[in-house]
C-alpha positions in Angstrom: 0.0 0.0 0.0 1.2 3.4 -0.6 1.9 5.8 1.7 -0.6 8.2 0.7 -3.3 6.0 0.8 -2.4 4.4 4.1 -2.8 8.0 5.6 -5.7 8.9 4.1 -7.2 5.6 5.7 -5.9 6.6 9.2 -7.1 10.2 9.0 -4.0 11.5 9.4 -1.1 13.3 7.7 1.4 12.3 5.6 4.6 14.0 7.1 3.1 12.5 10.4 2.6 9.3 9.0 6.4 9.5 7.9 7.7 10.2 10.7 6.2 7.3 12.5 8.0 5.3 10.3 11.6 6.5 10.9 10.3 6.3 14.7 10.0 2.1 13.9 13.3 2.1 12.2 12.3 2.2 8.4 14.1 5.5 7.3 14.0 4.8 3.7 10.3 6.0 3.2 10.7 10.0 2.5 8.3 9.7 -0.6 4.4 9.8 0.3 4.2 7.8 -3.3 6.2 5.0 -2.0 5.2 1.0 -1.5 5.2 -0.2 2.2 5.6 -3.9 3.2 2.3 -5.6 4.5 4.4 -6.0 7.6 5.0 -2.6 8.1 1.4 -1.6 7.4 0.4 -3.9 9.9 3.3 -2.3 12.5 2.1 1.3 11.6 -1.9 0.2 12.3 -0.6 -0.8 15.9 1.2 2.7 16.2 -1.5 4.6 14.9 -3.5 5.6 18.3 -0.3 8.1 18.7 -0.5 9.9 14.9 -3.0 12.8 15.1 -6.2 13.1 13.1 -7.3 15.8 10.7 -9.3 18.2 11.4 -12.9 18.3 9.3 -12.9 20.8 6.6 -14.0 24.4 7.8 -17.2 25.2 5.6 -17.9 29.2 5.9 -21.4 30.5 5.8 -23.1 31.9 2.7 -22.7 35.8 2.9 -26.0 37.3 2.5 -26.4 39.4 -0.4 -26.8 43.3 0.1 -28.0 45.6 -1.6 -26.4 48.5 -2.7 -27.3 51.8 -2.3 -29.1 53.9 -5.6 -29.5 50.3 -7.4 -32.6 50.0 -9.4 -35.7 47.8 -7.7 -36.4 45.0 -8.8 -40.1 45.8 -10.2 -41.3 42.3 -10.8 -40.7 41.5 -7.2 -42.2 44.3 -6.1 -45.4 43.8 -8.4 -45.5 39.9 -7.1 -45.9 41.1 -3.3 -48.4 44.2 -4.1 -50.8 41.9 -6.0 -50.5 39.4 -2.3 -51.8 42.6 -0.7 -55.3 43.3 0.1 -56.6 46.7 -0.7 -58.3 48.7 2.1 -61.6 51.0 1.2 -64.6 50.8 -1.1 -63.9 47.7 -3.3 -66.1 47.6 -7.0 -69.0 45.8 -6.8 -69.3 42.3 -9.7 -71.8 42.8 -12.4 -75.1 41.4 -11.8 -75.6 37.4 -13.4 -77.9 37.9 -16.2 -81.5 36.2 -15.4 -81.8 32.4 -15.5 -84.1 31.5 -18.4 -87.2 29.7 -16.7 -88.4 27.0 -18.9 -92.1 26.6 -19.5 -94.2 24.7 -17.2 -97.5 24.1 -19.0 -99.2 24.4 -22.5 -99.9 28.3 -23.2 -103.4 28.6 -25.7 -102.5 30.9 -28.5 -103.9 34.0 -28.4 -107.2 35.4 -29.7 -107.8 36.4 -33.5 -108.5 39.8 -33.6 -112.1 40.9 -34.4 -112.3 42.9 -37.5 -114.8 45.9 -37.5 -115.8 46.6 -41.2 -115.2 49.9 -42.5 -117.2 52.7 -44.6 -120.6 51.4 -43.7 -121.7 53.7 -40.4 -124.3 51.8 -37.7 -127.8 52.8 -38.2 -128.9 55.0 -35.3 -131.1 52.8 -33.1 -129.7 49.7 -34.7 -128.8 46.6 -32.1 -125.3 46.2 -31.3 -123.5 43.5 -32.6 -123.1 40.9 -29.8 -119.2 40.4 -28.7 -118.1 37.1 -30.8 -116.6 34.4 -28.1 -113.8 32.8 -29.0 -114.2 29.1 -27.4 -111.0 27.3 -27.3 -112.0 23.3 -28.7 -111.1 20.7 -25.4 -109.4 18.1 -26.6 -111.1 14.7 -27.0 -110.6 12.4 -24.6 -108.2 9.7 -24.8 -106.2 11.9 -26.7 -102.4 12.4 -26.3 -102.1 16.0 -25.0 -99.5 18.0 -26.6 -96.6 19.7 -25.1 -93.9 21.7 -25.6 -91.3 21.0 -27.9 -88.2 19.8 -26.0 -85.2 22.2 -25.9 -81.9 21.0 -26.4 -81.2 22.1 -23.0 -83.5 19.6 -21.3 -82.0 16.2 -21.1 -83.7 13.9 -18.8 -81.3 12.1 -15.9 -80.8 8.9 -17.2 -79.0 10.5 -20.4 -77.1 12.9 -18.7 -75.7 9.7 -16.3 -75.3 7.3 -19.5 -72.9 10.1 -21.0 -70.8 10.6 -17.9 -70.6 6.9 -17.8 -69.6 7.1 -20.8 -66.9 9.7 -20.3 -65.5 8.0 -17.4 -64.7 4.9 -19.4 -63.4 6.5 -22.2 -61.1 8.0 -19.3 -60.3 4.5 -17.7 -59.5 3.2 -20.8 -57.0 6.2 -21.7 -55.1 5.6 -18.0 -55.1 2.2 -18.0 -53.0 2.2 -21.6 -50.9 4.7 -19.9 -50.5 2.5 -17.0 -49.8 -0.6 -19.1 -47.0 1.6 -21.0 -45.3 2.7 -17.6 -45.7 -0.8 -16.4 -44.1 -1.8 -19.9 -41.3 0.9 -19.5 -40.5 0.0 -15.7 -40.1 -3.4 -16.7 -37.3 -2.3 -19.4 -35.9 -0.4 -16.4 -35.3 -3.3 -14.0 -33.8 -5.3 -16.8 -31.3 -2.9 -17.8 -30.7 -2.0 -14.1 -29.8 -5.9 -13.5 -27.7 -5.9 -16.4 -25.9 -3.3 -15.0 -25.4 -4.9 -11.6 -24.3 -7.9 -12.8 -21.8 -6.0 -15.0 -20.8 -4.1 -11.9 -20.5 -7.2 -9.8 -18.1 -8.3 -12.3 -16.2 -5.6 -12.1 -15.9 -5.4 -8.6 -13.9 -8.8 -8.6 -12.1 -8.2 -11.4 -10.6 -5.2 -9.4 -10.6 -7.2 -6.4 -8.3 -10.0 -7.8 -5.8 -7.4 -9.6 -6.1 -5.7 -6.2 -4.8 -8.9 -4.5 -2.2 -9.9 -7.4 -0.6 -6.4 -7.2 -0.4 -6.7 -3.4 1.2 -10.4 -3.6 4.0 -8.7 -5.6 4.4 -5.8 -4.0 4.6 -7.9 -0.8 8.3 -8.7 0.0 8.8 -10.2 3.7 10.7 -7.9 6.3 14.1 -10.1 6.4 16.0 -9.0 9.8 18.9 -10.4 11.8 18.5 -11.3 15.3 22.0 -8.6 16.1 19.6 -5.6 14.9 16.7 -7.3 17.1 19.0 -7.7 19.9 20.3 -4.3 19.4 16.6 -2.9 19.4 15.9 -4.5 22.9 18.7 -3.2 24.4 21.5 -5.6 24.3 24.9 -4.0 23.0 27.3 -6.4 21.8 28.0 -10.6 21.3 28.2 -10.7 24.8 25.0 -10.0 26.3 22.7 -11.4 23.1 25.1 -14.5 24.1 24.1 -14.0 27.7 20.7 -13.3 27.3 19.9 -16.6 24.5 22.0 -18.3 27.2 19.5 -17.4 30.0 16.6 -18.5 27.6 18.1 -21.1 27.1 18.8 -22.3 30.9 15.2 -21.0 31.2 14.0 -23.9 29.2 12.2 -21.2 27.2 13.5 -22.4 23.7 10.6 -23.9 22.6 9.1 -20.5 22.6 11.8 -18.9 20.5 12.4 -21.7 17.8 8.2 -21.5 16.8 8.9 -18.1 15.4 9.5 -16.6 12.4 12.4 -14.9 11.3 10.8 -12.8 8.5 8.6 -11.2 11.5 10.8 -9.4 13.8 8.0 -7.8 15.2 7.3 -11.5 16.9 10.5 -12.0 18.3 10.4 -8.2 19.9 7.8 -9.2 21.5 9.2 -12.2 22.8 12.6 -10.5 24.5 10.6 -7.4 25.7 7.7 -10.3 27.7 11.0 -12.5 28.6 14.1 -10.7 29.3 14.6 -8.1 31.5 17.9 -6.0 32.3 18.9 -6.1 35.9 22.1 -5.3 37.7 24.0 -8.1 39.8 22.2 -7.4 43.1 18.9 -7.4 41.7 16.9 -10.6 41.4 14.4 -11.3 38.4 11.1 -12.2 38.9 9.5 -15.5 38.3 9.0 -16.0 34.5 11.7 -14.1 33.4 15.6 -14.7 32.7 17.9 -11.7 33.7 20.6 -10.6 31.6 23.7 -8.5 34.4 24.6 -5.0 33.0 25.9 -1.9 34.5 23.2 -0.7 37.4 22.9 2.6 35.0 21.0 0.5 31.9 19.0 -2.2 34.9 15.2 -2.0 34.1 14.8 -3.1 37.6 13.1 -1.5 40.5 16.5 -0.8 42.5 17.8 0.8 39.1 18.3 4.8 39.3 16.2 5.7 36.3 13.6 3.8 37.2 13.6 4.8 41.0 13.7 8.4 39.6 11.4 8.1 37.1 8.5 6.6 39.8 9.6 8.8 42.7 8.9 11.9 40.1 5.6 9.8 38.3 3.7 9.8 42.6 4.7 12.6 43.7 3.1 14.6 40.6 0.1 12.6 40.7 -0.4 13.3 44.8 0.2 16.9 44.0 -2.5 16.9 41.5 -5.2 15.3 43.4 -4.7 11.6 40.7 -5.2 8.4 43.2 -6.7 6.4 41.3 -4.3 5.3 38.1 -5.2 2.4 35.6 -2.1 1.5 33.4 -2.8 -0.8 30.1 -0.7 -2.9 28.5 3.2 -3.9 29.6 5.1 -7.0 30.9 4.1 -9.2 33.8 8.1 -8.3 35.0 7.3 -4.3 34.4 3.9 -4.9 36.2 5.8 -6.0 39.6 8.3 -3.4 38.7 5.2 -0.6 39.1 3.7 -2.7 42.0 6.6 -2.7 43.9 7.7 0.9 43.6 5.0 3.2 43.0 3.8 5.4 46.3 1.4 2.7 47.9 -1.0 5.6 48.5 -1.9 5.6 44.8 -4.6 3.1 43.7 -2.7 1.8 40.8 -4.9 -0.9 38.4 -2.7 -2.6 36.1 -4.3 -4.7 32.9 -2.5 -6.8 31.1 -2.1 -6.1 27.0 -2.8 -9.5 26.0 -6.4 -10.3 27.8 -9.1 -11.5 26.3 -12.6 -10.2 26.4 -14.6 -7.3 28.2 -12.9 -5.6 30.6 -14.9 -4.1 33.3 -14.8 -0.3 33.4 -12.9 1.7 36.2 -15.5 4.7 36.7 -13.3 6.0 39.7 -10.3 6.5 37.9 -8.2 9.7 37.6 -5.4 8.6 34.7 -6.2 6.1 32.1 -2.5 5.3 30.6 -2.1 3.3 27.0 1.3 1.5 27.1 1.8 1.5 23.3 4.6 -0.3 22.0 4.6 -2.9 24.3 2.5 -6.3 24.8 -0.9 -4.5 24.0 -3.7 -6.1 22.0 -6.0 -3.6 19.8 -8.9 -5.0 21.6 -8.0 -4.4 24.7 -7.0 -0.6 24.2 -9.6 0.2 22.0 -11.9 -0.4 25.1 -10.1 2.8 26.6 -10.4 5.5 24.3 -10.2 8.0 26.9 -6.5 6.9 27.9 -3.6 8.8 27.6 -1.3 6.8 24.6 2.4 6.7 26.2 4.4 5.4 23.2 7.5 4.6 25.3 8.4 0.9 25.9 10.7 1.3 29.0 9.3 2.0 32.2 11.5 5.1 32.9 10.4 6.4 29.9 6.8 6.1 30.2 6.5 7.8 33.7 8.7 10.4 32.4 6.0 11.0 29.6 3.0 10.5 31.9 4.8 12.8 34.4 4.9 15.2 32.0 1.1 15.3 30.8 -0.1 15.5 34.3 2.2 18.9 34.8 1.2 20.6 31.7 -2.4 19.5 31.3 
């Protein structure tokens, strides 16, 4: 995996990322673009509690526009909220609705015929009056069919006005159910061409997948160290004491442990000298489990040595100063447990948990300092069960009181 990439998955920067890595020992990575070992990666996930995350991207708020002073209004706007605005006063009055035409109810007789007076002859004086003529409208016979009005065209009786709605309405269901059957048509098209597409992506997918895992097979060359540069890393200077100390394992009966691992992990057999070695000076016994390898009382990891004694005289009496009694330490050596155990102020509450347990840890609600021994016998499960911890990555015990004495005093 690339450098870049490998940063960008750990939220973190490159430089920092880089730095890290000539930290572990592998100084030869100064190009973000370079290849790292699947070894490595691995090593650098372990580290990474200790590399600092990004911050999220600032996003600024949308200014707000303003107007400036003698710019021409925007009329249509100011139309749009004048017509939203109801008048006040008098307001016109709507025309009157024309009359409704009122349809006749009954058969109306035709009028009279007029009655025609003759003219140029004048009535004799004494002569009768004519008698008024009657006009006698003719009943009809019975049984007959009595006449009415003509029907209008705007008269349509209730059952024809229903049949044509009817009618309307399945002309309608017929137009929405063609539509319907199109859609259904079209979304059927969809779906196949959408499953195509899957399928094709699906393909794809492992195609990438398996050039993914070719590329990293080749790219993968194993991590080939000597056990002088492992020794060297523990601590042991010279022939003499790696001689000494795979002498003590030996007498220790403990080379059944060392001959099941691997030399192309290095990381491995770290492990194993920093769990099963411990430096100690010639008046200083080791604790059961461990073999001891004599040098000068100045480089003993021991309780009597003076680095250590310094390092937890300084580590209690900052923590009593600042009011910290209750102290949980993750991670570290049985050996550097009893090292702690033995030396710390016994007015602190110290709670030590080893790196390699299995499981749910039950929380410590009471406690002051949370410390994450990185870079020693710690399992990611068990420190990512304390993400409030302060990460210390120091292996020796000098060193990490030194660091945890320092957080306390400038916190």
């Amino acid at each position: 995996m690339r450098i870049r990439k490998l940063a960008k998955d750990l939220e973190t920067d490159e430089v920092a990322l880089m730095e890290l890595l000539r930290g572990l020992g592998h100084a030869r990575y100064t190009d973000p673009e370079q290849q790292i070992p699947g070894a490595i990666e691995a090593q650098v996930r372990r580290h990474a509690r200790s590399l600092p995350k990004l911050a999220p991207p600032v996003v600024l708020p949308t200014p707000r526009v303003r107007v400036e002073e003698g710019a021409e209004p925007d009329m249509a706007l100011f139309e749009k909220a004048m017509a939203s605005v109801k008048r006040i006063g008098a307001q016109p009055k709507p025309a009157p609705r024309p009359p409704a035409a009122r349809l006749p109810t009954a058969f109306a007789p035709p009028p009279a015929p007029p009655i025609e007076v003759p003219r140029g002859r004048v009535p004799e004086i004494g002569a009768p009056k004519p008698a008024p003529v009657k006009v006698t409208l003719a009943a009809p016979p019975v049984g007959a069919p009595r006449v009415s009005a003509p029907a209008t065209p705007a008269l349509v009786g209730p059952d024809a006005a229903q049949r044509a709605r009817a009618a309307d309405q399945a002309a309608r269901i017929a137009t929405l159910e063609a539509r319907i059957a199109e859609q259904d048509t079209r979304i059927a098209e969809l779906a196949a061409a959408a499953a195509a597409a899957e399928t094709r992506v699906t393909a794809l997918d492992q195609s990438l997948a398996e050039a993914e895992q070719a590329r990293r097979t080749d790219d993968a060359e194993p991590t080939v160290a000597t056990l002088r540069a492992c020794f060297e890393l523990r601590g042991l200077l010279g022939e003499d004491e790696a001689a000494a100390a795979l002498r003590a394992i030996l007498d220790a009966r403990r080379a059944a442990e060392l001959l099941r691992l691997k030399l192309v992990d290095p990381s491995a057999l770290e492990e194993f000298l920093w769990e099963r070695v411990l430096l100690l000076s010639d008046d200083e016994a080791p604790p059961p489990g461990v073999v001891a390898v004599r040098v000068p009382p100045e480089r003993s990891e021991g309780r009597q040595s003076s680095a250590n004694r310094g390092a937890m005289s300084r580590f209690s009496t900052a923590c009593l100063l600042h009011n910290i009694k209750c102290i949980v330490i993750v991670g570290g050596s049985p050996a550097y447990h009893r090292t702690l155990r033995e030396g710390l102020d016994p007015r602190l509450d110290l709670r030590l948990v080893p790196g390699n347990r299995r499981g749910r840890i039950p929380a410590v609600p009471s406690a002051d300092l949370v410390i994450v021994w990185a870079s020693t016998i710690l399992d990611h499960s068990v420190s990512a069960q304390f993400p409030e911890g302060v990460v210390v990555p120091h292996r020796s015990v000098a060193r990490m009181l030194g660091a945890a004495t320092e957080w306390i005093e400038h916190r």
